[in-house]
C-alpha positions, 0 to 999 in steps of 0.5 A: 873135554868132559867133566866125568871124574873118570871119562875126562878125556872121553866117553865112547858109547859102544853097541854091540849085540847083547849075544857078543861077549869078546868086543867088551873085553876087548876094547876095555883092554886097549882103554887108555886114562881118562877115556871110558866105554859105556856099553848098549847092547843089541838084543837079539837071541841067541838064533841058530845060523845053518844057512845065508837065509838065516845069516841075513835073518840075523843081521835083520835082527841087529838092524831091528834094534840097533837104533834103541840101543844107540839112544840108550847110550845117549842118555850118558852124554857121550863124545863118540860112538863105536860100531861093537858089530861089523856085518851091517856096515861091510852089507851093501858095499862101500857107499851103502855102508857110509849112508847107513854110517852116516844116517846114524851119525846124524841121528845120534849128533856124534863121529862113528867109528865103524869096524869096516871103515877102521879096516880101510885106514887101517889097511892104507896105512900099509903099502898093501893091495892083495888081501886075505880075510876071516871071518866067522859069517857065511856066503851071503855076508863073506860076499858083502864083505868082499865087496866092501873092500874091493870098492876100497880098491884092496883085491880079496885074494883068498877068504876063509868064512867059519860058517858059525852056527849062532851069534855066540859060537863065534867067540867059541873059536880058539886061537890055535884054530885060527892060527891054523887058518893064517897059516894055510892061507899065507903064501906070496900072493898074500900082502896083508890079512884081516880079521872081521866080526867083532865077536871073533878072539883074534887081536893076540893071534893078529900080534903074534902073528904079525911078527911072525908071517912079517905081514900087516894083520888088521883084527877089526875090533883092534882097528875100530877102537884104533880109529876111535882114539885117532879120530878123537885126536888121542895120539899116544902110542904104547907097546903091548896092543900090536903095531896099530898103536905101537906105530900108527 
């Protein structure tokens, strides 16, 4: 336990790409008491994304710096780091992403919780195998992302990838668009939907819609902070944030 006046319980360290503005927001509104976020953010510009080549030539971006935002966030004695960037820990597949993971873990001598891996648990909390997933990326990563979870076992029945132009388009997408995309993907082929890349608003539509399609609907920053809590062994569960922590 920390002696921080107010992170007493915990202090994560959270990394996100300086050009991400919906993962802080998000994750400070599931923050329960005496645990605090302390954000490192990834420089990298705001970079026009018209193509998978330009997709991979972001994500090289993030890679790039990665690492000195994480030892940024060192300086303030944190317990736990969360991934506030989902691409390059879905790229590669399943066990590239835990060797990234865990080359990182060892670097910074903390638990990481990662968007890709907290879907994972998230989703076997479920008695689900046929998934439908969003995101905001291209081909190239909407592929990596695939893999990813088909090396966990889930078949990836339909994908819906927005192809956003830039980093901050992505939080430029509003509800009822993707609300539009749940319904035209929902049919009896589908058990489950989920939601990547963090700088996407969807934790109210995934609650809202949850209810309403009756299926599991995993938004990754939702999950990634959801894992956080749990592997820290913060079991409490409270209404208002969907059925992770309401139930799980």
């Amino acid at each position: 336990m920390s002696k921080d006046a107010l992170g007493w319980r915990c202090k994560f360290a959270v990394v996100a790409p300086s050009t991400n503005t919906i993962v802080q927001p998000d994750m400070d509104s599931l923050r329960i008491r005496g645990i605090t976020n302390h954000y490192g953010r990834i420089h990298i510009p705001n970079m026009k994304v018209r193509s998978d080549k330009e997709f991979e030539d972001l994500v090289e971006a993030i890679g790039a710096t990665l690492y000195e935002a994480v030892d940024r966030c060192m300086t303030c004695e944190p317990d736990h780091l969360i991934m506030g960037m989902s691409a390059l820990m879905f790229w590669g597949g399943r066990k590239q992403s835990e060797e990234r993971m865990g080359e990182l873990s060892k670097h910074c001598g903390l638990d990481v919780s990662a968007g890709s891996f907290a879907c994972e648990a998230a989703l076997n909390l479920y008695d689900v195998k046929r998934i439908a997933v969003i995101s905001p990326y291209w081909p190239i990563s909407d592929k990596n992302v695939t893999l990813f979870f088909e090396d966990c076992g889930f078949v990836v029945k339909k994908f819906r990838g927005l192809k956003c132009l830039s980093p901050v388009a992505i939080a430029h997408v509003q509800p009822d668009e993707l609300r539009q995309h749940v319904l035209e993907m929902n049919d009896e082929s589908i058990d489950a939907f989920v939601q990547v890349g963090t700088n996407l608003s969807m934790i109210e539509v995934c609650n809202e819609m949850s209810e309403e399609i009756k299926k599991p609907m995993i938004p990754i920053n939702a999950a990634t902070y959801w894992h956080a809590l749990r592997s820290r062994g913060f079991k409490e569960q409270f209404e208002g944030h969907g059925p992770l922590f309401k139930d799980h």
